[in-house]
py3Dmol code that shows the C-alpha trace and the ligand (Angstrom):
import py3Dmol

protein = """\
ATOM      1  CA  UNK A   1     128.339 105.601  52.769  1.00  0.00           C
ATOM      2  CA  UNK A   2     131.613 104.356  51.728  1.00  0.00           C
ATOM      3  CA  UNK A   3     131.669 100.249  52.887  1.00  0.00           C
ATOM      4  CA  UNK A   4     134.651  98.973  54.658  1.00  0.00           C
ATOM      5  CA  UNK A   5     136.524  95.643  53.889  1.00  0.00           C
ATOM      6  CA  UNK A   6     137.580  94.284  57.155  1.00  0.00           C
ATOM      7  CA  UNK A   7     138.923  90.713  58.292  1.00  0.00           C
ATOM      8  CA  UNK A   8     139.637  87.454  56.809  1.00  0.00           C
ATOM      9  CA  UNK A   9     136.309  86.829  55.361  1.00  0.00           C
ATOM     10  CA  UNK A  10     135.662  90.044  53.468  1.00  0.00           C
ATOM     11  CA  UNK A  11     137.620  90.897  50.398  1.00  0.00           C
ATOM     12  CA  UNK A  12     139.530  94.407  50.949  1.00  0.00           C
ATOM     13  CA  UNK A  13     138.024  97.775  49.466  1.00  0.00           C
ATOM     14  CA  UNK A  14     140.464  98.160  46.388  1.00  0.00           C
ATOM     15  CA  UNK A  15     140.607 102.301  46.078  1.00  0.00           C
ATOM     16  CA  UNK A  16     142.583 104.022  43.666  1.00  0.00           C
ATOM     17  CA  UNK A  17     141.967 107.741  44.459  1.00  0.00           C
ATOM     18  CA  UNK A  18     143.545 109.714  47.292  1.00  0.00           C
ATOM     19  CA  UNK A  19     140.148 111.328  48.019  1.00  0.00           C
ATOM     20  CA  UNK A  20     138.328 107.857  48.486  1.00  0.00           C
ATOM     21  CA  UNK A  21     141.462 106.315  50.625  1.00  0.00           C
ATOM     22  CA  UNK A  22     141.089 109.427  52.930  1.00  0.00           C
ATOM     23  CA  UNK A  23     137.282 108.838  53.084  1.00  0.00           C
ATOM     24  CA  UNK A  24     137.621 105.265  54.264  1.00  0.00           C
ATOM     25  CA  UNK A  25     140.250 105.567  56.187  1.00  0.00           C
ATOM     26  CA  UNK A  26     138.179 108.833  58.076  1.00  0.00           C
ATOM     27  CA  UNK A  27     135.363 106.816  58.766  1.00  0.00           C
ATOM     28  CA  UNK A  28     137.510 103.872  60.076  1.00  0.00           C
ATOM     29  CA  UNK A  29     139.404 106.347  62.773  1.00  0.00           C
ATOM     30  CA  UNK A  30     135.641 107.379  63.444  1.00  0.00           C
ATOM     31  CA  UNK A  31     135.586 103.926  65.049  1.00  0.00           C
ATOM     32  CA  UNK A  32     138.504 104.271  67.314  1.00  0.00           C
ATOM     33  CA  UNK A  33     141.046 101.970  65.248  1.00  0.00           C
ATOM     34  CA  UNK A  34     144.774 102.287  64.700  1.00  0.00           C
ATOM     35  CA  UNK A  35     145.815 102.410  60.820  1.00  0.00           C
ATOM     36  CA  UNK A  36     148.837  99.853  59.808  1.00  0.00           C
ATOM     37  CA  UNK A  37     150.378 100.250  56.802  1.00  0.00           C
ATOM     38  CA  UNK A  38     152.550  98.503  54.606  1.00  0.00           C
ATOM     39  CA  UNK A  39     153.418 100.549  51.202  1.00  0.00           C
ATOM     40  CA  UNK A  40     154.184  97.906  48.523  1.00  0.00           C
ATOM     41  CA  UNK A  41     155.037  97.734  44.888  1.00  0.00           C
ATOM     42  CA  UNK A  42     152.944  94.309  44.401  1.00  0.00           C
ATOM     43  CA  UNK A  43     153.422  90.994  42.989  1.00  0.00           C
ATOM     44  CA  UNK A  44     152.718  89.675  46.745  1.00  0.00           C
ATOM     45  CA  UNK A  45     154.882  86.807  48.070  1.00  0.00           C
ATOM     46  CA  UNK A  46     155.325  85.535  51.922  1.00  0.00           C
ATOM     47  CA  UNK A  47     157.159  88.401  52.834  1.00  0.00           C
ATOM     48  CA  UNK A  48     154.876  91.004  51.931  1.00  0.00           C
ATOM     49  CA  UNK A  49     152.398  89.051  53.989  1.00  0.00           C
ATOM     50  CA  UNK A  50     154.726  88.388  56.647  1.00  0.00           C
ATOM     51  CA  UNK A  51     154.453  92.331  56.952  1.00  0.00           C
ATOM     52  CA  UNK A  52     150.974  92.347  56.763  1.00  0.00           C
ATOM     53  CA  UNK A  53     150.816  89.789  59.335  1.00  0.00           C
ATOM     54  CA  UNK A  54     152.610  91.983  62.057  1.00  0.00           C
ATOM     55  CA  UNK A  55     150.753  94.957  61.110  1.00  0.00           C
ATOM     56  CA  UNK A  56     147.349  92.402  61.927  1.00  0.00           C
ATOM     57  CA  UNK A  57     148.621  91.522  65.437  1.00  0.00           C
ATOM     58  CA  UNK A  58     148.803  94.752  66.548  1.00  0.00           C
ATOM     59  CA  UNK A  59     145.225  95.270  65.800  1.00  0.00           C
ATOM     60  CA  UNK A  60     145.488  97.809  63.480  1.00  0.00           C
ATOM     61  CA  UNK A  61     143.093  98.301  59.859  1.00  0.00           C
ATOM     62  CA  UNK A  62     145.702  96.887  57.257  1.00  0.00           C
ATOM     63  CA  UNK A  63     146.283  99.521  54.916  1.00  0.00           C
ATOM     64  CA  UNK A  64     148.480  98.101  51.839  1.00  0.00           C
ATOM     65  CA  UNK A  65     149.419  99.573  48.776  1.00  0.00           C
ATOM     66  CA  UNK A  66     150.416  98.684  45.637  1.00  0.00           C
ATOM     67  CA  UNK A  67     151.919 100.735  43.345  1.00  0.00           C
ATOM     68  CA  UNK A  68     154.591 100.663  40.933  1.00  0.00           C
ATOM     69  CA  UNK A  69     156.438 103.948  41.998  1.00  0.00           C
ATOM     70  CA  UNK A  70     158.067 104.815  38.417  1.00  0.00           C
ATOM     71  CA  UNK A  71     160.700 107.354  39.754  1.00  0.00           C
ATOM     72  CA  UNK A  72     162.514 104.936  41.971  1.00  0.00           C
ATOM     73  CA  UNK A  73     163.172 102.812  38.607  1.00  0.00           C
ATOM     74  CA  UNK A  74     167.191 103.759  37.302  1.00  0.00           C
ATOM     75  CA  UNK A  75     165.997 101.229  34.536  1.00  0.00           C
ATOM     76  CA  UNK A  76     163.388 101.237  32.011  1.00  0.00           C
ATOM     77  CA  UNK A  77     163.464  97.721  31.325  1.00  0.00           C
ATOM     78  CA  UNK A  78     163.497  97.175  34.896  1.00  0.00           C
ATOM     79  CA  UNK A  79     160.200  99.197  35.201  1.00  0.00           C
ATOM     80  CA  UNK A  80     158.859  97.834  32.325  1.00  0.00           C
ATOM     81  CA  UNK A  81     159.263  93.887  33.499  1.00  0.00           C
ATOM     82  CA  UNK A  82     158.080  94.333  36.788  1.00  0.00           C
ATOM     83  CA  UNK A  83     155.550  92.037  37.455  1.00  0.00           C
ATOM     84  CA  UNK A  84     151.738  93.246  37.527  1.00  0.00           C
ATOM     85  CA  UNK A  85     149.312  90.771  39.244  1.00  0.00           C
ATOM     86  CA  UNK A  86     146.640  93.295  40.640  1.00  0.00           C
ATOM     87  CA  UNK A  87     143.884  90.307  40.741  1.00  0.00           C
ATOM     88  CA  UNK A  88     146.348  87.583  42.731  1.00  0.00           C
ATOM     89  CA  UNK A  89     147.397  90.499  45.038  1.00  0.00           C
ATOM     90  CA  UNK A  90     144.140  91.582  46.317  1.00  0.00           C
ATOM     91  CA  UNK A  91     143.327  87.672  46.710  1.00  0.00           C
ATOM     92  CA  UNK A  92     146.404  87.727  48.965  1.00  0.00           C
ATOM     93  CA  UNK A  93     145.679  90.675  50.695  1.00  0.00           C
ATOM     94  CA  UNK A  94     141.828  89.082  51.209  1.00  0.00           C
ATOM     95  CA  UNK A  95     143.459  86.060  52.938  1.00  0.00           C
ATOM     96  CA  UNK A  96     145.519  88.229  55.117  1.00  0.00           C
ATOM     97  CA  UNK A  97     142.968  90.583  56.314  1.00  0.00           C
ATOM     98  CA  UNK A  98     143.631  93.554  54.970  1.00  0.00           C
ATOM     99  CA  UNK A  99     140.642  96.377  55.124  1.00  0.00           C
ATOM    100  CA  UNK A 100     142.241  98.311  52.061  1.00  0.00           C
ATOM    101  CA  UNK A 101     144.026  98.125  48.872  1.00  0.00           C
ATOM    102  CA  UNK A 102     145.394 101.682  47.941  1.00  0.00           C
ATOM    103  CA  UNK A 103     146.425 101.268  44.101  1.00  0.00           C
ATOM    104  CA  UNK A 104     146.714 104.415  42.335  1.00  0.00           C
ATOM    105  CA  UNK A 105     147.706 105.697  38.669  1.00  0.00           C
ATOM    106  CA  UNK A 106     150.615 107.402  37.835  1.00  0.00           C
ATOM    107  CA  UNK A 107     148.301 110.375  37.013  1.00  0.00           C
ATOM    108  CA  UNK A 108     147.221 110.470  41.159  1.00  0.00           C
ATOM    109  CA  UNK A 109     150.130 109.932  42.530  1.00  0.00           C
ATOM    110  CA  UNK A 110     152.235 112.563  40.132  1.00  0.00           C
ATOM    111  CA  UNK A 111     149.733 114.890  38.800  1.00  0.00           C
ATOM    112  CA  UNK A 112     150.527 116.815  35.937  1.00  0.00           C
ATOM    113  CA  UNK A 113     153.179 119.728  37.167  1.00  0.00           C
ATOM    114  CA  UNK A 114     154.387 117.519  39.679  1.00  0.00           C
ATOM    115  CA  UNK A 115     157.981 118.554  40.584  1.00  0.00           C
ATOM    116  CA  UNK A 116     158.673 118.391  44.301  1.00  0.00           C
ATOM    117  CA  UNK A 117     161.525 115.429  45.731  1.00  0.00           C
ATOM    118  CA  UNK A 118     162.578 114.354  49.019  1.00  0.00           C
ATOM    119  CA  UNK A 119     166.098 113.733  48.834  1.00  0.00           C
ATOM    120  CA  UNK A 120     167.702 111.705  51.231  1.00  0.00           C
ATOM    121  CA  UNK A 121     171.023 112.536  53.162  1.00  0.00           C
ATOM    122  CA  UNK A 122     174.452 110.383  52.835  1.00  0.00           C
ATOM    123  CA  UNK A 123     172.901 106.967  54.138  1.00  0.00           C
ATOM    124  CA  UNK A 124     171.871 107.140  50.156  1.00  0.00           C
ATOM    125  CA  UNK A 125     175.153 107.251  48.861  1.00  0.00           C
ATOM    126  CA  UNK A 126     176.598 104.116  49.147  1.00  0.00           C
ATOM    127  CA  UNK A 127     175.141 100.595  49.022  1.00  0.00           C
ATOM    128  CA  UNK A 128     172.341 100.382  46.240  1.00  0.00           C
ATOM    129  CA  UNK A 129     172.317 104.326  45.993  1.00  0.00           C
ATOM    130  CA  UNK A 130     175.763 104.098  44.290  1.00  0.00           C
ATOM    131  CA  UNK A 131     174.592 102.210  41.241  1.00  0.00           C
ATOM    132  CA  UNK A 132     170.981 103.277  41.378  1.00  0.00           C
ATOM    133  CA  UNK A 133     171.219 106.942  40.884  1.00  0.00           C
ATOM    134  CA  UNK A 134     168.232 108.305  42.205  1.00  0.00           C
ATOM    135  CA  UNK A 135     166.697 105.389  43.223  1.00  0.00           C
ATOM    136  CA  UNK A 136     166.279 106.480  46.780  1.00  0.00           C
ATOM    137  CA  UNK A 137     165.046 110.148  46.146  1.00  0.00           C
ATOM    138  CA  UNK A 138     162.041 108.209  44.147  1.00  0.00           C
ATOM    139  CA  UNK A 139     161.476 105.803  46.992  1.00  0.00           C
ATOM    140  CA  UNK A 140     161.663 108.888  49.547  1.00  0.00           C
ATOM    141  CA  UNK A 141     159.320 110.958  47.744  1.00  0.00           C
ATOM    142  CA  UNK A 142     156.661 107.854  47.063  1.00  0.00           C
ATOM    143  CA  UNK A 143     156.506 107.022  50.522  1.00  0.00           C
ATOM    144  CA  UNK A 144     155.845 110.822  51.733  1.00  0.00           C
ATOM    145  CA  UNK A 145     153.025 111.158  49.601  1.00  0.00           C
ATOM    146  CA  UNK A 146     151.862 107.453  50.590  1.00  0.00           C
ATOM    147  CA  UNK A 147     151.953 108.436  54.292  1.00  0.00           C
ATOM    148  CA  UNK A 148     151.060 111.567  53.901  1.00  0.00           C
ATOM    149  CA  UNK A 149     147.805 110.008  51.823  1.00  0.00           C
ATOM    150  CA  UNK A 150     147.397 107.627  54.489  1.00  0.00           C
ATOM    151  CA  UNK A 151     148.422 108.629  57.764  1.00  0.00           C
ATOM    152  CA  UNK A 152     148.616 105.637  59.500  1.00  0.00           C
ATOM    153  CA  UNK A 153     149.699 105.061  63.084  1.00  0.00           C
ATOM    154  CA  UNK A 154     152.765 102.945  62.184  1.00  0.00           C
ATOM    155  CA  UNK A 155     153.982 101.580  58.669  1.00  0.00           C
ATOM    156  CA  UNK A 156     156.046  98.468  58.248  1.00  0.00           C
ATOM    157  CA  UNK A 157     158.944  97.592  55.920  1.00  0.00           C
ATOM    158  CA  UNK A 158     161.260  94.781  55.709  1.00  0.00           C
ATOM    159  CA  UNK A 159     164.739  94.292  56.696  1.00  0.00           C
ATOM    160  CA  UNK A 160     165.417  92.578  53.138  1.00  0.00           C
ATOM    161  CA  UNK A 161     165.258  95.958  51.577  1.00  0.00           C
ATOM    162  CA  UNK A 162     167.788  97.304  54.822  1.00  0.00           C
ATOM    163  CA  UNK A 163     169.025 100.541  53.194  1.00  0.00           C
ATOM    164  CA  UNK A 164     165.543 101.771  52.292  1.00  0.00           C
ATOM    165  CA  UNK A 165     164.399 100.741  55.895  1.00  0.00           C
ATOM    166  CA  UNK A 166     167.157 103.011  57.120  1.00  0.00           C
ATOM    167  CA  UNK A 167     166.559 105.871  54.977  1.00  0.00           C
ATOM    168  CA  UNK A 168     162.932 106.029  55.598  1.00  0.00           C
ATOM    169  CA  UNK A 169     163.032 105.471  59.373  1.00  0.00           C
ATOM    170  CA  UNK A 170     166.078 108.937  59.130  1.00  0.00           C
ATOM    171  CA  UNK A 171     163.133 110.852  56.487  1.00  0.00           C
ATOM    172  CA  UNK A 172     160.318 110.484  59.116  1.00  0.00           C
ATOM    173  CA  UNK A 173     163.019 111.644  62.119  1.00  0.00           C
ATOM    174  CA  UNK A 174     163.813 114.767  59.645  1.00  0.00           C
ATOM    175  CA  UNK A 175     160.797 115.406  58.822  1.00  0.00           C
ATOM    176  CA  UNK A 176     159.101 115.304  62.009  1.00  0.00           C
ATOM    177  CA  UNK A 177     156.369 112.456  60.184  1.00  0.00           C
ATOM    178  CA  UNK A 178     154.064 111.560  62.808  1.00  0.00           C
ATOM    179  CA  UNK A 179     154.362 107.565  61.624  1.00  0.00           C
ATOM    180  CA  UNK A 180     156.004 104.851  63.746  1.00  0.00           C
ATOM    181  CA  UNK A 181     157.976 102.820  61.395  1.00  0.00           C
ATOM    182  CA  UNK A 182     158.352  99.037  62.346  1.00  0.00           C
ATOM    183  CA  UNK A 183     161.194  96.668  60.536  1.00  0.00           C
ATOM    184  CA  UNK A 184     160.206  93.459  59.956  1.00  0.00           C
ATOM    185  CA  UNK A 185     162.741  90.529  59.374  1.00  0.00           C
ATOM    186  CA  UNK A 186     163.281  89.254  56.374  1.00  0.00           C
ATOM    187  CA  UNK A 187     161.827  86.464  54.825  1.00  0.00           C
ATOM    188  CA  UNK A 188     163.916  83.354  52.831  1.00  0.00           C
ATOM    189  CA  UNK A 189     162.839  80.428  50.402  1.00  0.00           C
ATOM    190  CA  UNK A 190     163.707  77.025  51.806  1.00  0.00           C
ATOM    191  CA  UNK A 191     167.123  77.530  50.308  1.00  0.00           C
ATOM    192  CA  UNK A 192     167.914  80.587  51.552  1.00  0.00           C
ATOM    193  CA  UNK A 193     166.583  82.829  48.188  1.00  0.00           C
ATOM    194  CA  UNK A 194     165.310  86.339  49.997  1.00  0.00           C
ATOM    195  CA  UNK A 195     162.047  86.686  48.626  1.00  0.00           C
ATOM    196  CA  UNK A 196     161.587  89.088  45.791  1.00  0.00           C
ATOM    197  CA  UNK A 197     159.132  89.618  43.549  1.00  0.00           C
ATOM    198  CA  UNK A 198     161.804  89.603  40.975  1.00  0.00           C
ATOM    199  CA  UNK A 199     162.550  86.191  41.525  1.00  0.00           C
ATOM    200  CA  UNK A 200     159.803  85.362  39.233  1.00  0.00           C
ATOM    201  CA  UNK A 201     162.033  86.344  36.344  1.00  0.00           C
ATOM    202  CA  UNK A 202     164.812  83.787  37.622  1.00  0.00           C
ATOM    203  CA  UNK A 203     164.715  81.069  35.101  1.00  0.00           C
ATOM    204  CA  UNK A 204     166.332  78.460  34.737  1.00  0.00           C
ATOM    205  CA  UNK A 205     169.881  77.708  35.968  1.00  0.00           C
ATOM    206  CA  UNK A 206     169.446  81.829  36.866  1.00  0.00           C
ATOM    207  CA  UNK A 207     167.540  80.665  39.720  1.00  0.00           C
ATOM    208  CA  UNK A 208     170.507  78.168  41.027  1.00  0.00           C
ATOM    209  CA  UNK A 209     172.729  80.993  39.959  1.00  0.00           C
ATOM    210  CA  UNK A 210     170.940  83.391  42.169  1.00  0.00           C
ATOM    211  CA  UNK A 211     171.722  81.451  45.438  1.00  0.00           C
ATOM    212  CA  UNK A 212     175.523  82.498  45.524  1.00  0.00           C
ATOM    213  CA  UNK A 213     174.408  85.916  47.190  1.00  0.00           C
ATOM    214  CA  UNK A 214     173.044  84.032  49.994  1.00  0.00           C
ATOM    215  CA  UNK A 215     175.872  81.615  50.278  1.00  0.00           C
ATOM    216  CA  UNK A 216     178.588  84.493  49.759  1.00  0.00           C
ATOM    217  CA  UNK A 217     176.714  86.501  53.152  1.00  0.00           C
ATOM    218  CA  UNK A 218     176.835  83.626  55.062  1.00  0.00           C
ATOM    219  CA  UNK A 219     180.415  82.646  54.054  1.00  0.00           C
ATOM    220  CA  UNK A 220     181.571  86.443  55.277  1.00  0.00           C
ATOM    221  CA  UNK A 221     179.012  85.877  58.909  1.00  0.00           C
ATOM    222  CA  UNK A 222     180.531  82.229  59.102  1.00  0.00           C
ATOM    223  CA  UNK A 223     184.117  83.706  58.764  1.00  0.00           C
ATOM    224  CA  UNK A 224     183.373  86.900  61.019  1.00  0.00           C
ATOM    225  CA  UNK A 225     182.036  85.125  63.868  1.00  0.00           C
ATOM    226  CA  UNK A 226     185.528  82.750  63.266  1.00  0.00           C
ATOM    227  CA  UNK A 227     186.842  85.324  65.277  1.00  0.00           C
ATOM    228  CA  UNK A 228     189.930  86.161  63.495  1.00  0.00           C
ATOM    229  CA  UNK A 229     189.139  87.895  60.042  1.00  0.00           C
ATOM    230  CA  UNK A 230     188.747  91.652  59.383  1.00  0.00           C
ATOM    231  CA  UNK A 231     185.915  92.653  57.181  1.00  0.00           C
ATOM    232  CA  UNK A 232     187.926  93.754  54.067  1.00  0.00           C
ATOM    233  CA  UNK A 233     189.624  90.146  54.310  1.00  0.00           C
ATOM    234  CA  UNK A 234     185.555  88.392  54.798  1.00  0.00           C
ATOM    235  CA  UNK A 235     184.682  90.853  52.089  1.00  0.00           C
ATOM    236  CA  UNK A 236     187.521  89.600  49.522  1.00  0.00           C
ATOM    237  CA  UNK A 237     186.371  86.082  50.216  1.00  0.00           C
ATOM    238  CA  UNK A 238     182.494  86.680  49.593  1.00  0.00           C
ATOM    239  CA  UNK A 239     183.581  88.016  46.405  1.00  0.00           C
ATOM    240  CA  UNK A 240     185.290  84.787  44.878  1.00  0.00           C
ATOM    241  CA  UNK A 241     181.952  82.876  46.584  1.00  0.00           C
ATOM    242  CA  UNK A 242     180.161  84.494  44.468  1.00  0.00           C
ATOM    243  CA  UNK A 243     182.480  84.667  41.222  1.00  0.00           C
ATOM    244  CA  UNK A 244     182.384  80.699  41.405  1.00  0.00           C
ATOM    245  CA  UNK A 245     178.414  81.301  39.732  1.00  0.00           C
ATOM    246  CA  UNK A 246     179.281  82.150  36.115  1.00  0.00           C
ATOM    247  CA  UNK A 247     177.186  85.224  34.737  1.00  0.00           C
ATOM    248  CA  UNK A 248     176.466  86.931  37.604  1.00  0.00           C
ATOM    249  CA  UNK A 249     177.872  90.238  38.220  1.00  0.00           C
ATOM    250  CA  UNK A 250     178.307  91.591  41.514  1.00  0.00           C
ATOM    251  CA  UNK A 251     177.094  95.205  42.082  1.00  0.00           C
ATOM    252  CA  UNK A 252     178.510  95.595  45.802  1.00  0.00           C
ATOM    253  CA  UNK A 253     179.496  93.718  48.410  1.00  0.00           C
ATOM    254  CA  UNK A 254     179.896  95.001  51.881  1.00  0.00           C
ATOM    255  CA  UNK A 255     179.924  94.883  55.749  1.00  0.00           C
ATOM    256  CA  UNK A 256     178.482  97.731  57.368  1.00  0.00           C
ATOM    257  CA  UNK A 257     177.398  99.053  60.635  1.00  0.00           C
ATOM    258  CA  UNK A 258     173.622  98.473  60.240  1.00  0.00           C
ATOM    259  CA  UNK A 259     173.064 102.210  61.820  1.00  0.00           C
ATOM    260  CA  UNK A 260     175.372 104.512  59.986  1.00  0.00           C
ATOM    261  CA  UNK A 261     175.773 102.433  56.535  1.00  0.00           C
ATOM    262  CA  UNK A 262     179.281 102.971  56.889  1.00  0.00           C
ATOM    263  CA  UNK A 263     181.604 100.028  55.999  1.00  0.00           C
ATOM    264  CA  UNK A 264     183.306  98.593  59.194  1.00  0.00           C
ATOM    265  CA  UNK A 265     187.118  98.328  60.157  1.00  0.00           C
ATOM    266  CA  UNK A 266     186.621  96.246  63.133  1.00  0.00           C
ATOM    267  CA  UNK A 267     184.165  93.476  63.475  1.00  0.00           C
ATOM    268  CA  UNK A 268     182.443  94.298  66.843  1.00  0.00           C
ATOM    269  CA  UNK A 269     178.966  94.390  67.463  1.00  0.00           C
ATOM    270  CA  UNK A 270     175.809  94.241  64.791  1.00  0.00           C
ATOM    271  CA  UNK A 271     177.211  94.027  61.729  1.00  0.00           C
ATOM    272  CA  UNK A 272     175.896  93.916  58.475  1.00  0.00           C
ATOM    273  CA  UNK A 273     176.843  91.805  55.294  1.00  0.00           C
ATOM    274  CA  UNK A 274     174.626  92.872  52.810  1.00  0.00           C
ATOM    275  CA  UNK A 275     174.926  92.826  48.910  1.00  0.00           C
ATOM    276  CA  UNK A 276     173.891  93.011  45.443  1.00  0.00           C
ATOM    277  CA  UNK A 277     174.058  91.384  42.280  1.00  0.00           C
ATOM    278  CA  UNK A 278     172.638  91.696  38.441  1.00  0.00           C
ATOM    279  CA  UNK A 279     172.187  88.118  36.779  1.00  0.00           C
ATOM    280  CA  UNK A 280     171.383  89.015  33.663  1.00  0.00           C
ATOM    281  CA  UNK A 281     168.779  92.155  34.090  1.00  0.00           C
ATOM    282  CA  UNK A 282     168.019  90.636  37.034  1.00  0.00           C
ATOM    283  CA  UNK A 283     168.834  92.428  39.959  1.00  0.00           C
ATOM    284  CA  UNK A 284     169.002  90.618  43.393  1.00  0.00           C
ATOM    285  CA  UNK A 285     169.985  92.138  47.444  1.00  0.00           C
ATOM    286  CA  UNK A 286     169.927  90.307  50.071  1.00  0.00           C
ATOM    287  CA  UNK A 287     171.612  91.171  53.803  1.00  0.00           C
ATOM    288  CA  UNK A 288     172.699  89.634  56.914  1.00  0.00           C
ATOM    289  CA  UNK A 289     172.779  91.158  60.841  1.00  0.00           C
ATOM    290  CA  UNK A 290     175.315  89.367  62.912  1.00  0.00           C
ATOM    291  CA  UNK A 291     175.930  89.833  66.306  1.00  0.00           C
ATOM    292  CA  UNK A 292     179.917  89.811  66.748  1.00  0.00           C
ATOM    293  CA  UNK A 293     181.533  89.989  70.393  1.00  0.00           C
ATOM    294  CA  UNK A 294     181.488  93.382  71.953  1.00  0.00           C
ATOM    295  CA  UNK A 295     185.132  92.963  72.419  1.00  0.00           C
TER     296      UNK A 295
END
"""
ligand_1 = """\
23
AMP
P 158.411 95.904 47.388
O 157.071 95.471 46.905
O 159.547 95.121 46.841
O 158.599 97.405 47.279
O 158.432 95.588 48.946
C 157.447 96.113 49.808
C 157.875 95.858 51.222
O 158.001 94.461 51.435
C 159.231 96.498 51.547
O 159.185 97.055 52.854
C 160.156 95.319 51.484
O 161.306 95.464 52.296
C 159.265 94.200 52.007
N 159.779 92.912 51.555
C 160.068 92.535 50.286
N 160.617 91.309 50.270
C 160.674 90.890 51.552
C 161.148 89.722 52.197
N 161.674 88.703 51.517
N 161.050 89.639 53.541
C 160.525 90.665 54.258
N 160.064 91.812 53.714
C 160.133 91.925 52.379
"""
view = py3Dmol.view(width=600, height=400)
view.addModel(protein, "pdb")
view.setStyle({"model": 0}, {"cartoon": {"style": "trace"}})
view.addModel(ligand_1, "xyz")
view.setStyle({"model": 1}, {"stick": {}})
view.zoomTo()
view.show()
């Protein structure tokens, strides 16, 4: 008999192999319950939990992973710094209630001969897909086999990563997934900082430094919801907000309908400011929704 974290005072059942996860999560269907998920790469901060969270209220058993999907990675230092904190992330996920920790090898999750990729359509291409080649055909294909592992009822991501939301929500449309995928806002430090787990490498002045993102969206909402800028103009002027930060190099910087991805000509609507930047190998995104007049 496989046992069966559950609730705030148990720790979660930490699996690694698909054959166990299915197991568990058969016998907790047996007893009628919904399956939430929320597909993670770990290093768990508030906004990972914030996810969790939602996926509690609905009543659901929490399903998180945590895996550090190595062919969404355009970087190998990237891959290589990313933080690993297995012990503090199951403490978190104890806290928060969740009945499972799914955290696989590389060897489970790819299995030798591997060779099969979901690749997304054009909401890819611009955004983060133009300077992360591939990066979305690895997050596509990780979170197939995750939900396809799983199964769960619905599976929740967060607005902070907005493109990937978008592309995944379009992959389970196209691919007739029987998932309900739920977008959870995004959660800020005091100061604004979007919670990453890549903040953690932010040392330093780099951490000051990495506020100019945030500033630089709300600078372009403040000047859109003026009333009497047009995007390219709002755009131009989030770019010298953030130039003022010495060494931090911006990747993109955009406002886009939050639907299509596609930059806007006319602010009208939900927009989106969103953006990117590297400080040193330090890559930061961050995004805004605004609601403009109709108009
Ligand atoms: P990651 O571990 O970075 O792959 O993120 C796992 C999930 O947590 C993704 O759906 C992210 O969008 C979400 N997430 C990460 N940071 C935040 C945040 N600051 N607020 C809300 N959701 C977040």
């Amino acid at each position: 008999m496989i046992a069966k974290g559950d609730g705030p005072t148990n720790s979660p059942r930490l699996v690694t192999t698909i054959d166990d996860t299915r197991a568990v999560i058969a016998l907790v269907r047996q007893e009628g319950k919904t399956i939430g998920f929320v597909p993670t790469m770990g290093a768990l901060h508030a906004g990972h939990i914030s996810l969790i969270d939602i996926a509690k209220q609905s009543g659901a058993y929490v399903v998180v992973s945590v895996y550090v999907n190595p062919t969404q990675f355009d970087s190998r230092s990237d891959l290589e710094h990313y933080p690993r904190i297995l012990e503090a992330d199951l403490e978190a996920c104890a806290k928060a209630g969740v009945g499972l920790v799914f955290a696989p090898e590389t060897e489970a999750m790819y299995p030798p001969g591997d060779q099969t990729r979901v690749i997304p359509g054009p909401l890819a291409d611009g955004m983060c897909g133009s300077s992360r080649p591939g990066h979305f055909d690895g997050v596509c294909t990780v979170v197939a086999k995750l939900f396809n592992i799983v199964r769960p009822d619905t599976a929740y991501f967060g607005q902070k990563d907005a493109q990937q939301a978008a592309i995944i929500r379009r992959m389970t449309r196209d691919l007739c997934m029987p998932v309900r995928i739920e977008i959870c806002p995004l959660i800020r430090e005091e100061d604004g900082l979007a919670l990453s787990s890549r903040n953690v490498r932010l040392l330093g002045e780099d951490r000051r430094r990495a506020l100019c993102l945030y500033q630089a969206l709300c600078t372009g909402r403040d000047l859109l919801l003026g009333g009497d800028m047009l995007p390219d103009a709002a755009v131009a002027r989030m770019r010298e907000v953030v130039s003022e930060s010495d060494s931090v190099v911006i990747d993109y910087l955009t406002i886009v309908d939050p639907d299509t991805l596609e930059p806007i000509s006319v602010p009208r609507g939900r927009v989106m400011l969103a953006g990117a930047v590297r400080i040193g190998d330090v890559r930061l995104i961050d995004n805004l929704l605004v609601d403009l007049p109709t108009s």
